[in-house]
N, C-alpha and C positions, 0 to 999 in steps of 0.2 A: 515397634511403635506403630501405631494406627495410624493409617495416613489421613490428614485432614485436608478439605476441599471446600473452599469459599468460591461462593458465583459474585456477581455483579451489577448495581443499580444503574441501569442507563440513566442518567441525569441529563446526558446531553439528546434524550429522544431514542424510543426504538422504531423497527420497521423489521418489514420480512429481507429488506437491504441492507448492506452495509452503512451505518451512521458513521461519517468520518469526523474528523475534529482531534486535536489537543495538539501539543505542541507548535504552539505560534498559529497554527491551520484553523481555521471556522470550522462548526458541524455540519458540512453537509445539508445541501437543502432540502436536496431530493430525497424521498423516501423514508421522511421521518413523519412517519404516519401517527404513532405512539407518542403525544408528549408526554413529556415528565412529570403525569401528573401524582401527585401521593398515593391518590387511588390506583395507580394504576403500579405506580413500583411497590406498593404495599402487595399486590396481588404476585408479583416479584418475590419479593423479599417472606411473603408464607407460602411457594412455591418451596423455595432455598430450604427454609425451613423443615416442612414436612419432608423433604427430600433426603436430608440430613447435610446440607451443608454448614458447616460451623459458622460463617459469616457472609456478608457482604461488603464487597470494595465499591465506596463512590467516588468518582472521579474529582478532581479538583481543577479550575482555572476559569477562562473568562468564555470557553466554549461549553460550560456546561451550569447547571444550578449550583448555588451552594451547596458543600458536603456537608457542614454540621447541622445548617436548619432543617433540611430534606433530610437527614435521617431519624434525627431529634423528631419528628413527623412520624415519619414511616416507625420508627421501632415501638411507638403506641400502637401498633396494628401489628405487632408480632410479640410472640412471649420470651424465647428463648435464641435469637439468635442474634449474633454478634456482627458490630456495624464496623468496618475497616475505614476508618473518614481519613482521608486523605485531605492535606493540608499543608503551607507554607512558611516557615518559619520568617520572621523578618514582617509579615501583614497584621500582627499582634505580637504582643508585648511578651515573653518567658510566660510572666505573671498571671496574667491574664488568662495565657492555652492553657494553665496548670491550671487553672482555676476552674475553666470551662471543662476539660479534662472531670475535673473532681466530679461538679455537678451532674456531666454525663453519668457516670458512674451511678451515682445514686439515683438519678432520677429513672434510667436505665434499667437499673440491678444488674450491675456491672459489666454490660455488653458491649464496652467499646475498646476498640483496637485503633492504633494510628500509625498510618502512614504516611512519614513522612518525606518531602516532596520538596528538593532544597529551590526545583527552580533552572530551565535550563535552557530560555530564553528570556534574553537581556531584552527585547523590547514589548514582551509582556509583562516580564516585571517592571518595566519603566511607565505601563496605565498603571500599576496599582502604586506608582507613588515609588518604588525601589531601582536605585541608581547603581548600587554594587555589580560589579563586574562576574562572572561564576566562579572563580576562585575563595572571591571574597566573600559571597553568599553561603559556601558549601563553609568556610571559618565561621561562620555568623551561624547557620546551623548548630555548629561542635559546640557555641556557645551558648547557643540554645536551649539544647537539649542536657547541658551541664547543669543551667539553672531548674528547669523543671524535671530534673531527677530530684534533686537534690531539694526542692518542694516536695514533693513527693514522700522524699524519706521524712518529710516532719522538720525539716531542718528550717534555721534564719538565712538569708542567703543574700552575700553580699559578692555583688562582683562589679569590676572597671574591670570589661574588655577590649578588644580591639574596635569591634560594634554595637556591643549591649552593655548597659550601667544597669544596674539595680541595688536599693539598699533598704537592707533590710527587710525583705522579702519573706515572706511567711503565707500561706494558707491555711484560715478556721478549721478548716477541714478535711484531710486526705481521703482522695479517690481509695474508693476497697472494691476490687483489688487494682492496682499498680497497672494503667494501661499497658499493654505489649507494642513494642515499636517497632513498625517494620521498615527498612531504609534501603534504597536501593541506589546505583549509580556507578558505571564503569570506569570512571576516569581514579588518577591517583588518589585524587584528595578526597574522594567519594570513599573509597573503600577507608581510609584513615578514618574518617568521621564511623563509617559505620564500625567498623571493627572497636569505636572506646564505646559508642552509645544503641545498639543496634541491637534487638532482641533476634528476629529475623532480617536474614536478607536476603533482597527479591531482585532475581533476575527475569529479564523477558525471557520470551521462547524461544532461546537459540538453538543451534544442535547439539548433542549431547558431549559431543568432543569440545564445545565452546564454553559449556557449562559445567563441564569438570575442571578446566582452566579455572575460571571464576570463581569456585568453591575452594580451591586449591589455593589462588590467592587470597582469599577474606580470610580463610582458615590461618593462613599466617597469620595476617595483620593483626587477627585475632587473637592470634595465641600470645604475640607478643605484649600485648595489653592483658596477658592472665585470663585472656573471657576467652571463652565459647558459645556459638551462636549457631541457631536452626535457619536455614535455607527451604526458600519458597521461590517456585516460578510463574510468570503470571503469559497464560497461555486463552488463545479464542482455540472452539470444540464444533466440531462437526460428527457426531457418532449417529448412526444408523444401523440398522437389522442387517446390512449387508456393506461393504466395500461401494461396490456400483453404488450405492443408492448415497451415499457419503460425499464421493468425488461428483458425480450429479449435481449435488446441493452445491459443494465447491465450485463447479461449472458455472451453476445459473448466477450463483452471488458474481462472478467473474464478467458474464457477458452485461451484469447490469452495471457494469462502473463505465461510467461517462471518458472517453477520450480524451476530452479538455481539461475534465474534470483532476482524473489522473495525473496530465503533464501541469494543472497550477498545483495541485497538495504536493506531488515530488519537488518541485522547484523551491516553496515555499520550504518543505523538510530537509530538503539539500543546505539551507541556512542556518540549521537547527546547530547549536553548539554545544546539546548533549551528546556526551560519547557514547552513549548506549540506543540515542535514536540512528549514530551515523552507523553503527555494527547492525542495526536492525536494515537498514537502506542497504547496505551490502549485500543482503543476505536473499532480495528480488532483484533478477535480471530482466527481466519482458515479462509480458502478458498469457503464455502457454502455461496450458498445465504440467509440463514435463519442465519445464526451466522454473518452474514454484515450488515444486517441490525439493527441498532442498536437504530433506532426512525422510526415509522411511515415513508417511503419514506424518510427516512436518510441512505444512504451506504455510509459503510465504505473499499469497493473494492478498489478505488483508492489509496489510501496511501498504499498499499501492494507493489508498484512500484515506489511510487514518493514521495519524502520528500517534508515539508510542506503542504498545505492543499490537506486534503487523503479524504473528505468527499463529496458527493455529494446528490441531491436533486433526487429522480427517480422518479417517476409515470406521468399518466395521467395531461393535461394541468394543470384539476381542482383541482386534490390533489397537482401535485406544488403551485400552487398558493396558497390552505389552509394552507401550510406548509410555505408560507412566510407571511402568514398573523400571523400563531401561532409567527413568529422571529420578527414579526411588534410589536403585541401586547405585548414583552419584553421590547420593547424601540431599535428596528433594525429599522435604515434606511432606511439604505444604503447598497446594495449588488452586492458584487464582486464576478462574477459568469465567468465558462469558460466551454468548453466540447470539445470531440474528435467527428469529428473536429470540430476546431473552428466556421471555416467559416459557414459549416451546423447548426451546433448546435445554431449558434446566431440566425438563420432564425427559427427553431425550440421552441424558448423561444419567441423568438421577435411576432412572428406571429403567437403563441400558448398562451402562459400565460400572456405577456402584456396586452391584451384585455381584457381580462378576467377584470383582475386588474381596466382596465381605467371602462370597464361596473359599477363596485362597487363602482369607485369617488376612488381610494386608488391609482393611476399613472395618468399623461397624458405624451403627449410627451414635450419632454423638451424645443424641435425646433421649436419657430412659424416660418409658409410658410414651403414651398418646399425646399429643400435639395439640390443644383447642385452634378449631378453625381461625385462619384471621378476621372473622368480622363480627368472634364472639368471646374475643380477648378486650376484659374491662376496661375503661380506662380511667386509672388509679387517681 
C-alpha cells in the first residue's frame, strides 16, 4: 500500500515560530506574523497539492477560524485535493453535519474527509453552549455518528437516545462518495466509539513502542465489532539536507519560546482532561535538546507551547523518512504532518523525503498529469 501524507492549514495564524493554541490554551501572540487569511492558506493548501499530499487537516475550536467556512473558501482555489475538517459533534444537529457533509461533497467534487473531535475540555465546551461532562459527550459522539451513517446510507432514521432525538430523518441527497472518518482518542470510551464508527484512527506522535500498543488495542476493539480500520499519526516535521541543519532549526524554534510563556500553556494543559494530551505532556521533561528528544529524531519541543499534538519528526531527509518507515512497519498509514512555516516547511518534506519514499516503491504521487496552478483553477 502507498503511503498517504496530509499537511495542514494553520487557521490559527503561521509564523517562522511556533503558533501555540488548542486545547483550552489561546494561540499564542507572539510570532503569528501569517494570519489566516484564504489567500494565504490557499497558497498552503496548492503547495500540499502540487507536492502530492492527499489533504489537508484544519483545526477545530475557539483558538482558531472556523474549519468548514475556511475550507469551503480555500478548496475554490485548489482542484484536486482533499480537506480533513475537523469538527464537534453535539455544536449541530446529526441532521444537519450529514447534510452539510452531502453539500461539501458535491460542491467539492468529493474532496472532504472528517475528523472527528468528540471534545476534551469541559469548559470550552461550556462557551459553545455544551454542559455534558467527557464521558457523556464521547456517548453522544457514538450517537452521532450512528445517525449520520445511516443518512448517508440513504436510510429514514429514527432514534431516542441518551442525547440525541431525531425523527424521521432523511436527506434529498447523498454525499458521493461516503466522507471517510477519522477519530481519534486514548481513553476507554474513545477507542469504543471509534472501533463501531471510525474509518481511520489517529494517534499523536508518540514513540513507536507507544503506538504499537495503541494499534494493538483499537485492533481489538475493532475486531470485535467485525470492522477493520486503517491507522494514521498526526506528527510536526523538521527535514533538512543534513542532521545539523534539522536539530539547528529545532534549536532556534526552542530558544524562541518565552519562559512565562511556557510555564502558563503547561499549567493551563496540566488541566486538560484529554488522555491523549496528558500522554503527550509526559512525554517533555525540560527545555534541553537531549531531554526532548525522546525516540530517535522524535522531539518533544513543540508541545511546551502548543496543546495537542507536541511531537515532531527532526533530522536529515533520510533519517525522516526511516523514521516513518519504523510508523509504517506498526501498521501507519497515513500521516498528518505540519511545520513552522507551513508553507516552507511543505516544500521541505515534499521535495526532501517524498522522493526518497517514491525511490523505495513505499509513495507515489497521488495526482495523475499536471496540477493547474492555484490561481488558475476556475471557479465553477
Amino acid at each position: 500500500m502507498s503511503l498517504t501524507f496530509h499537511w495542514f492549514l494553520p487557521t490559527n495564524g503561521d509564523s517562522r515560530h511556533v503558533v501555540g493554541g488548542g486545547h483550552g490554551t489561546p494561540a499564542t501572540a507572539s510570532g503569528r506574523d501569517r494570519p489566516p487569511t484564504v489567500a494565504y492558506l490557499s497558497r498552503i493548501a496548492g503547495a500540499a497539492e502540487e507536492l502530492g499530499f492527499v489533504g489537508v487537516l484544519t483545526p477545530t475550536g475557539a483558538w482558531c477560524e472556523d474549519a468548514w467556512l475556511t475550507t469551503a473558501m480555500v478548496s475554490r482555489h485548489t482542484e484536486r485535493l482533499k480537506f480533513l475538517v475537523a469538527f464537534r459533534p453535539g455544536f449541530v444537529s446529526p441532521t444537519l453535519a450529514a447534510q452539510m457533509a452531502s453539500t461539501f461533497q458535491r460542491q467539492s467534487g468529493g474532496r472532504l474527509l472528517l475528523n472527528v473531535v468528540t471534545g476534551g475540555e469541559s469548559h470550552e465546551q461550556r462557551a459553545y453552549g455544551d454542559f455534558l461532562d467527557k464521558d457523556a459527550r464521547y456517548r453522544r459522539t457514538g450517537e452521532f455518528l450512528q445517525v449520520v451513517r445511516e443518512l448517508w446510507e440513504g436510510k429514514t432514521v429514527d432514534l431516542h437516545g441518551e442525547h440525541l432525538r431525531v425523527e424521521d430523518a432523511r436527506l434529498a441527497r447523498l454525499p458521493d462518495p461516503v466522507p471517510e472518518v477519522y477519530f481519534g482518542g486514548s481513553s476507554p470510551i474513545a477507542g469504543e466509539i471509534a472501533a463501531r464508527h471510525a474509518d481511520v484512527y489517529l494517534t499523536w506522535g508518540e514513540p513507536p513502542a507507544q503506538v504499537a500498543e495503541k494499534i494493538a488495542w483499537v485492533k481489538d476493539l475493532a475486531a470485535a465489532q467485525g470492522r477493520t480500520l486503517r491507522f494514521g499519526i498526526r506528527l510536526h516535521v523538521i527535514t533538512r539536507d543534513t542532521s545539523e541543519q534539522a536539530w539547528a532549526e529545532a534549536d532556534r524554534l526552542l530558544e524562541g519560546f518565552d519562559p512565562e510563556t511556557v510555564k502558563s500553556v503547561q499549567a493551563g494543559l496540566a488541566r486538560s482532561e484529554s488522555e491523549g494530551q496528558r500522554r503527550m505532556l509526559a512525554l517533555h521533561g525540560g527545555g534541553s535538546r537531549d531531554g526532548l528528544e525522546i525516540h530517535p529524531n522524535l522531539w518533544a519541543g513543540i508541545g511546551l507551547v502548543r496543546g495537542g499534538a507536541g511531537t515532531a519528526l527532526v533530522g536529515s531527509h533520510d533519517e525522516v523518512a526511516e523514521r516513518i518507515k519504523e510508523y509504517h512497519a506498526l501498521g501507519i498509514d497515513e500521516f498528518v504532518l505540519s511545520g513552522y512555516p507551513h508553507l516552507e516547511e511543505a516544500y521541505w518534506f515534499g521535495e526532501g523525503v517524498l522522493p526518497r519514499l517514491a525511490a523505495q516503491g513505499l509513495w507515489r504521487h497521488p495526482f495523475d498529469g499536471p496540477i493547474a496552478p492555484a490561481a488558475q483553477v476556475p471557479f465553477a
